[in-house]
N, C-alpha and C positions, 0 to 999 in steps of 0.2 A: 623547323622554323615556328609552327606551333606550337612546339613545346616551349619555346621561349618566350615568345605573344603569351601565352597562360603564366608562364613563369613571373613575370613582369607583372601582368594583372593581379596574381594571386598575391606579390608582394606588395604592390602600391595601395591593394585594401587593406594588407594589411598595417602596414605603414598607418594608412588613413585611420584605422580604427584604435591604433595603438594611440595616434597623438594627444590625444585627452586624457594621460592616465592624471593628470594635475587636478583634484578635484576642487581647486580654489581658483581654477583657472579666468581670466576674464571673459565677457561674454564675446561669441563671436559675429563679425560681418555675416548677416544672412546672403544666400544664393551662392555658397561654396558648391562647387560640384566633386563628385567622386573622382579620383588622381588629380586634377590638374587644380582643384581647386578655384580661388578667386585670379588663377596666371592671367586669365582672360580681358581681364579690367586692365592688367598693365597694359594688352598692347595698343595702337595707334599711336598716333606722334606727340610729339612734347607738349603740344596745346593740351591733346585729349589726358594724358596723363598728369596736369597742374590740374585737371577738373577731379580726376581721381581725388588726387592730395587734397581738393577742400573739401568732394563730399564724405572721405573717408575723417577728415576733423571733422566735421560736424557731430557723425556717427559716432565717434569716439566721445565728443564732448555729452553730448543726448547718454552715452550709456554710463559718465559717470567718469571721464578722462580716461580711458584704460577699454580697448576691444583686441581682440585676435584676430588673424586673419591667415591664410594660406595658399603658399606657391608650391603649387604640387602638395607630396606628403610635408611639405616643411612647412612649419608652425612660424607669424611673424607675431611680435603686439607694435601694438600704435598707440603712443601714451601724446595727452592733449592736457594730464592736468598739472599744473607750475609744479608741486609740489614732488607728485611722482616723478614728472620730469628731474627732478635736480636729487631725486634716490639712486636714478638709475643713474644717472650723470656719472656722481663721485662712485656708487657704487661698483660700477663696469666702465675701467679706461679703456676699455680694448674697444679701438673701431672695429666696424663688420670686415666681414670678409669682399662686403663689396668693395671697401677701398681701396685694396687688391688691385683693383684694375686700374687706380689711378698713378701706381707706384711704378710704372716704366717711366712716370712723367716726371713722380715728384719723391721718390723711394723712401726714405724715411724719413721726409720733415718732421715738422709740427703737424699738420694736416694727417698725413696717414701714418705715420712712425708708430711701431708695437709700442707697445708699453713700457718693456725693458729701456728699451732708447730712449725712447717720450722723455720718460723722468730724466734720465742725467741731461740732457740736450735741453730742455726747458730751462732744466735748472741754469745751465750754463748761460741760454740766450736771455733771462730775465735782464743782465742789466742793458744790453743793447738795445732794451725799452725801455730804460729808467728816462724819469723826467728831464734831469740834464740832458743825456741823448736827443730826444724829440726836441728841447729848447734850440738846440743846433740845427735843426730842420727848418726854422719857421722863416728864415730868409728865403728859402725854398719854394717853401707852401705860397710866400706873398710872391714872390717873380712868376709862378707858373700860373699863380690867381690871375695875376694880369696877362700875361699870355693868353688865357683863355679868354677873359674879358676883350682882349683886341681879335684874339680869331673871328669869333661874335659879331663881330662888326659889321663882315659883308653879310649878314641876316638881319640889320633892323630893318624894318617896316615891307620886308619882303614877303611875308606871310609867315603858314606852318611850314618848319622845317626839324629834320632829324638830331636834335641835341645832341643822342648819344654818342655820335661820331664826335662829336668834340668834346665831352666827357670822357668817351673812354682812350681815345688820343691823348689827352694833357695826364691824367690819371697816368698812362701808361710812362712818361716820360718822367713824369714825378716821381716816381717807383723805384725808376731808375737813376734819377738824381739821389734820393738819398739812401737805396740797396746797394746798388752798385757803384756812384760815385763818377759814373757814366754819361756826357751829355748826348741825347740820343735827338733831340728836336729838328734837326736839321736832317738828319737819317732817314726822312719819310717813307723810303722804300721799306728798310729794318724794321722799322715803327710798323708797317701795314702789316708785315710778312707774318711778322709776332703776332699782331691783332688776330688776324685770320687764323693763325695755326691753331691760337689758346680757343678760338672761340670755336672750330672743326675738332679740336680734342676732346672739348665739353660735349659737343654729339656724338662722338664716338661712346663717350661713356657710357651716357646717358641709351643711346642704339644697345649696347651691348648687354646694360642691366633689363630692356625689355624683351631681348631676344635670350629668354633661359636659358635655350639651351647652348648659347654661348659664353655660357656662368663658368661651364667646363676651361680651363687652360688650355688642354691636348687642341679641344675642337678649334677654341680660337685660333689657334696659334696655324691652323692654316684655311683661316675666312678672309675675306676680301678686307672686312671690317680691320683685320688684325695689320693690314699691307697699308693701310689708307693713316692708322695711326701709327707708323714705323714713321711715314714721310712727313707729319708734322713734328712725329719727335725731334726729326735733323735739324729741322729748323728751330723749332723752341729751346734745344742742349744746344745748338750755335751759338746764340748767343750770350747765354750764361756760364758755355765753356772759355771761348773767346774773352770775355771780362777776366774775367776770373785767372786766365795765366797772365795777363798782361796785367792785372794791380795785384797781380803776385809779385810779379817782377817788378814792378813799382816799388810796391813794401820790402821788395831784400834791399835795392838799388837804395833807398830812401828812408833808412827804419834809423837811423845816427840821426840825419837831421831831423828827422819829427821829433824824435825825444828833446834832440833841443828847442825845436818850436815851441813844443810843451811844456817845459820846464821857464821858458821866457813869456811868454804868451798866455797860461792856462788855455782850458781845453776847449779846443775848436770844434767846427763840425766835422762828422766822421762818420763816412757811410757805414752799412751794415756790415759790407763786402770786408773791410779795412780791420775792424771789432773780428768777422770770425777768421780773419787772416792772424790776428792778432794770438789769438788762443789756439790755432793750429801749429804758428811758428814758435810762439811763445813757451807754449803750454803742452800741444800735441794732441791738444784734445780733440781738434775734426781733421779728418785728410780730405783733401782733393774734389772727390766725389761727394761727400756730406757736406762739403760746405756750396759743391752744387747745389743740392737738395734741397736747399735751405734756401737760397736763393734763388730757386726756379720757385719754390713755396711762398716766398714774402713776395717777390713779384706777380704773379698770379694773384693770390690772397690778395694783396695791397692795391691790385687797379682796378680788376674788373669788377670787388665787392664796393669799393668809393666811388667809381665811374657811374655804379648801378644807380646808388644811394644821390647822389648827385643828381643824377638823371630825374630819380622819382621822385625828390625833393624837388625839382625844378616845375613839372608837370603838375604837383600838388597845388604847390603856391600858388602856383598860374592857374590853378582852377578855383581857388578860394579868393576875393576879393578881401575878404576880411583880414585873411591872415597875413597877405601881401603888405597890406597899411600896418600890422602892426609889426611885423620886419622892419618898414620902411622906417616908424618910431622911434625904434630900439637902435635900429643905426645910426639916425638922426641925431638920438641920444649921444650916441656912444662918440662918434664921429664929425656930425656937423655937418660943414660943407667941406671939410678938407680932407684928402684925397689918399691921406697918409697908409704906410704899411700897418698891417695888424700884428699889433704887440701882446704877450702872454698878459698881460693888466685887461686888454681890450677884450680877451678868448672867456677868461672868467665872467665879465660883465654880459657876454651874449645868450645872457637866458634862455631868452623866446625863440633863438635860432637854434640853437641846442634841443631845445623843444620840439621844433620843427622837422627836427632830423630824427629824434628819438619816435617821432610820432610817423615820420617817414618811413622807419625801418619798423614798425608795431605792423601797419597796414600791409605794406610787402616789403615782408622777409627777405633779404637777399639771399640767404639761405634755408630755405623751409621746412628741409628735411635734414636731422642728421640721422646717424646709426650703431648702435653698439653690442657688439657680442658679447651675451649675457655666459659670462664664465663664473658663475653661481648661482643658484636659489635666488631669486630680490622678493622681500617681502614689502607689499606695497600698502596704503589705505585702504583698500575693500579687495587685492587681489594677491598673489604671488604668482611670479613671472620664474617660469622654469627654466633650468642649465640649459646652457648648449643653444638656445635659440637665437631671434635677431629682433630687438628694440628699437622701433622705429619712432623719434621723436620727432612730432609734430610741432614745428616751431609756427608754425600761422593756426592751428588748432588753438596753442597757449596763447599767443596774441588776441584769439575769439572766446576766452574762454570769460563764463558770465561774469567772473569774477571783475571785468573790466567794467560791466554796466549795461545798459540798455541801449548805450549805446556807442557798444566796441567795434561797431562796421563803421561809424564816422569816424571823420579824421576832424580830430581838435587838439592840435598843442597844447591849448590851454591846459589840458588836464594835468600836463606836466610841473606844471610852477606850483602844486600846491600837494601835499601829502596827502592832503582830503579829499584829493580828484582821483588818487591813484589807488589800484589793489592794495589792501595789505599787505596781502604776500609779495617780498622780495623779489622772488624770483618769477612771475606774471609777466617777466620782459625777460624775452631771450636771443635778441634780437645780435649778440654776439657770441653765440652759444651759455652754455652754463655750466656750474661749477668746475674742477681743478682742469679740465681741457677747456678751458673758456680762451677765445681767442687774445692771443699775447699784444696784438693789433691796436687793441678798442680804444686806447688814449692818441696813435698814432693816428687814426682814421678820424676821432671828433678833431685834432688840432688842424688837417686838413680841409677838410671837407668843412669846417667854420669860417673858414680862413678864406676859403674861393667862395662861400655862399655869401660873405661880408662885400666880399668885393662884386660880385655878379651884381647882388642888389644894391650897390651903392652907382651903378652904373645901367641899369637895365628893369623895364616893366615887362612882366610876365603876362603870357594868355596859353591856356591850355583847357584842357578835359581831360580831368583822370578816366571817367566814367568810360569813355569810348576804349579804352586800354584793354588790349589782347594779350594774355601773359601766356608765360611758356616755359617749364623747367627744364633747362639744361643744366642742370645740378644746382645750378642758380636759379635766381627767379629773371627770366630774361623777359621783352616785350615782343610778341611777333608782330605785330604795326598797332598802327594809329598812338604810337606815343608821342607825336609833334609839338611842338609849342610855338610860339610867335613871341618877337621881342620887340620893344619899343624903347628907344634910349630916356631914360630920366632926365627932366628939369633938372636943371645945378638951379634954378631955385624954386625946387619944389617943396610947397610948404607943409607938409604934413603934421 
């Protein structure tokens, strides 16, 4: 047994001493210790590790966008600056190996799919986000708008209470309206069951990547952790197996008269579910299971990143008095007093709310962290990032980086409406990731979440405090309390 204890020891220095043979390498995070490295910082719970992620951007940004750092003998970098970020982007599609763990959940979407996949399946699913497509949503986005706005209700003038629950509820059902083609509103148990499972799979993940040494497959594969996410899989592939044979069987049942609806009518709305039935039965391009995957992807992706965004967008307003009146303008503007659905004419003219959401998702990231396996050399600005290792991109590092100004910790829309408020650099915003894996989402998420913000505020005054806000990475940027707000219903004639 000693000789194996020595054995181990004499490899993991050596290991440690070999990892610099890069002599361009970035600099790295001080207090690494010998084997284990910086492991130590990842662990405690999700609070304590969203503390990690800023003070490791700031580090990052202070040394110049680009540091190293290490789990055990394995070498990571943490890049924080726009530029770098979007080298290694296009430069390495391949997610890390941590996505790995997400792929019982979601096997090879868009989110975690290799490379090889990625490309044909991207290419495929582009036009299922072309603009016509989403125009057939926006009766959607306005019915669920006001759903939410009547949920709302039993909360005016009752104090602080928990928004997110009704966020990430209507979110959840919207997803389903136009992925699956599924009315789920009435389902409240179905609706909770899901809630709960997506949001205990996000800690399993997140448990899993702090606990190294359950990085291994073998080990997981008989931990508590690995038994706890078998039982939310049943429930989350429930119900996107169940859709899914049933508007199967819809689409053989029914595929003569859609083409003539089509051919009489031009084209109607048409869930996501319906499009990749379309090119499985059509075409043969997906079976079965990938068009789960895809579907368990857009639905995740699609609710609880707009639910978040919603959220903190709601929290914001209500904590700015200024920026509340100038919403309240722009709608005024746009709107009046009358009460109408929001039309594609009305989604262009909402500048400042577009604003407010872009500057919503600058300050927190609903995704903060992404990750990619460096399968070459990446020569960067002052560094080059060696083969074989793991690039960890700092999306709230690039949102802080100076480039923004003096002042990137406030939150001001404004900066948005004018080229001369904004970075130079393009890519300074990555607030739906960046280059060729940039989220396929980002027009379907601004026509929604404009859409329920137009209406929230044509119906509703805001009070909140970002400032008291307790965040927490569960792969997302989640609140662990004090994100409450208080509503008050608006004057129909309020004159602003």
């Amino acid at each position: 047994m000693l000789m194996v204890v020595l054995i181990c020891v004499v490899f993991g220095l050596w290991a440690w001493s070999w990892r610099n043979t890069n002599k361009n390498e970035p600099p790295a995070v001080p207090g690494g210790l010998p084997l284990i490295g910086h492991a130590l910082s990842l662990m405690g719970d999700s609070a304590q590790l969203w503390n990690i992620v800023k003070e490791l951007s700031y580090e990052s940004i202070k040394a110049g966008g680009v540091i190293s750092a290490y789990i055990g003998p394995r070498t990571i970098y943490i890049v924080t600056d726009p530029d770098d970020f979007l080298t290694v982007s296009n430069a390495c599609l391949q997610k890390d190996g941590f996505y790995e763990f997400a792929k019982p959940w979601l096997g090879e979407g868009l989110v975690t799919g290799n490379v090889s996949i990625w490309k044909v399946h991207r290419r495929l699913l582009n036009p299922a986000f072309s603009q016509v497509v989403l125009d057939g949503f926006l009766d959607i986005f306005n019915k669920q708008s006001r759903r939410l706005v009547k949920d709302l209700e039993v909360e005016v003038g009752n104090g602080p209470f928990d928004h997110w629950v009704y966020t990430r509820h209507n979110a959840l059902e919207t997803i389903c309206l136009t992925a699956l083609g599924v009315d789920f509103t009435d389902k409240s148990v179905l609706n909770s069951e899901y809630v709960m499972a997506a949001e205990q799979m996000f800690n399993v993940l997140v448990d899993r990547f702090q606990k190294f040494w359950l990085h291994n497959h073998f080990i997981y594969s008989w931990s508590a952790l690995r038994k706890k996410q078998d039982e939310y899989l049943k429930i989350l592939h429930n119900m996107s197996y169940t859709v899914l044979k049933k508007r199967k069987a819809d689409y053989l049942n029914n595929r003569n008269k859609t083409e003539e609806k089509t051919q009489v009518s031009g084209a109607k709305f048409k869930p996501f579910m319906d499009l990749l039935l379309e090119l499985s039965i059509e075409k043969g391009a997906f079976n079965d299971r990938e068009i789960r995957e895809h579907v368990d992807t857009m639905i995740v992706g699609g609710h609880d990143t707009s639910a978040s965004v919603l959220m903190y967008s709601m929290l914001l307003v209500g904590s700015y008095p200024d920026v509340q009146e100038k919403v309240f303008q722009e709608l005024n503007n746009v709107f009046g007093d009358d009460d109408r659905d929001v039309t594609k004419q009305d989604l262009s003219q909402l500048c400042y709310l577009e604003a407010v959401l872009k500057e919503t998702m600058r300050i927190y990231p609903i995704v903060p962290v992404t990750a990619r396996y460096l399968d070459r050399d990446v020569k960067l600005r002052n560094c080059t990032l060696t083969k074989g290792r793991t690039c960890f991109m700092f999306v709230y590092g690039v949102h802080r980086h100076p480039m923004w100004g003096k002042d990137a910790e406030e939150f001001k829309p404004e900066r948005w409406l004018s080229p001369a408020t904004l970075p130079e650099c393009p890519t300074a915003f990555a607030g739906f990731g960046m280059g060729r894996r940039i989220c396929i989402g980002k027009s379907y998420a601004f026509m929604s979440m404009k859409t329920t913000l137009a209406h929230l505020f044509r119906h509703y005054r805001l009070k909140g405090n970002h400032s008291k806000l307790e965040a927490k990475i569960d792969v997302m940027l989640k609140p662990v309390s004090g994100y409450h707000i208080s509503i008050e219903r608006r004057n129909k004639d309020e004159n602003i």
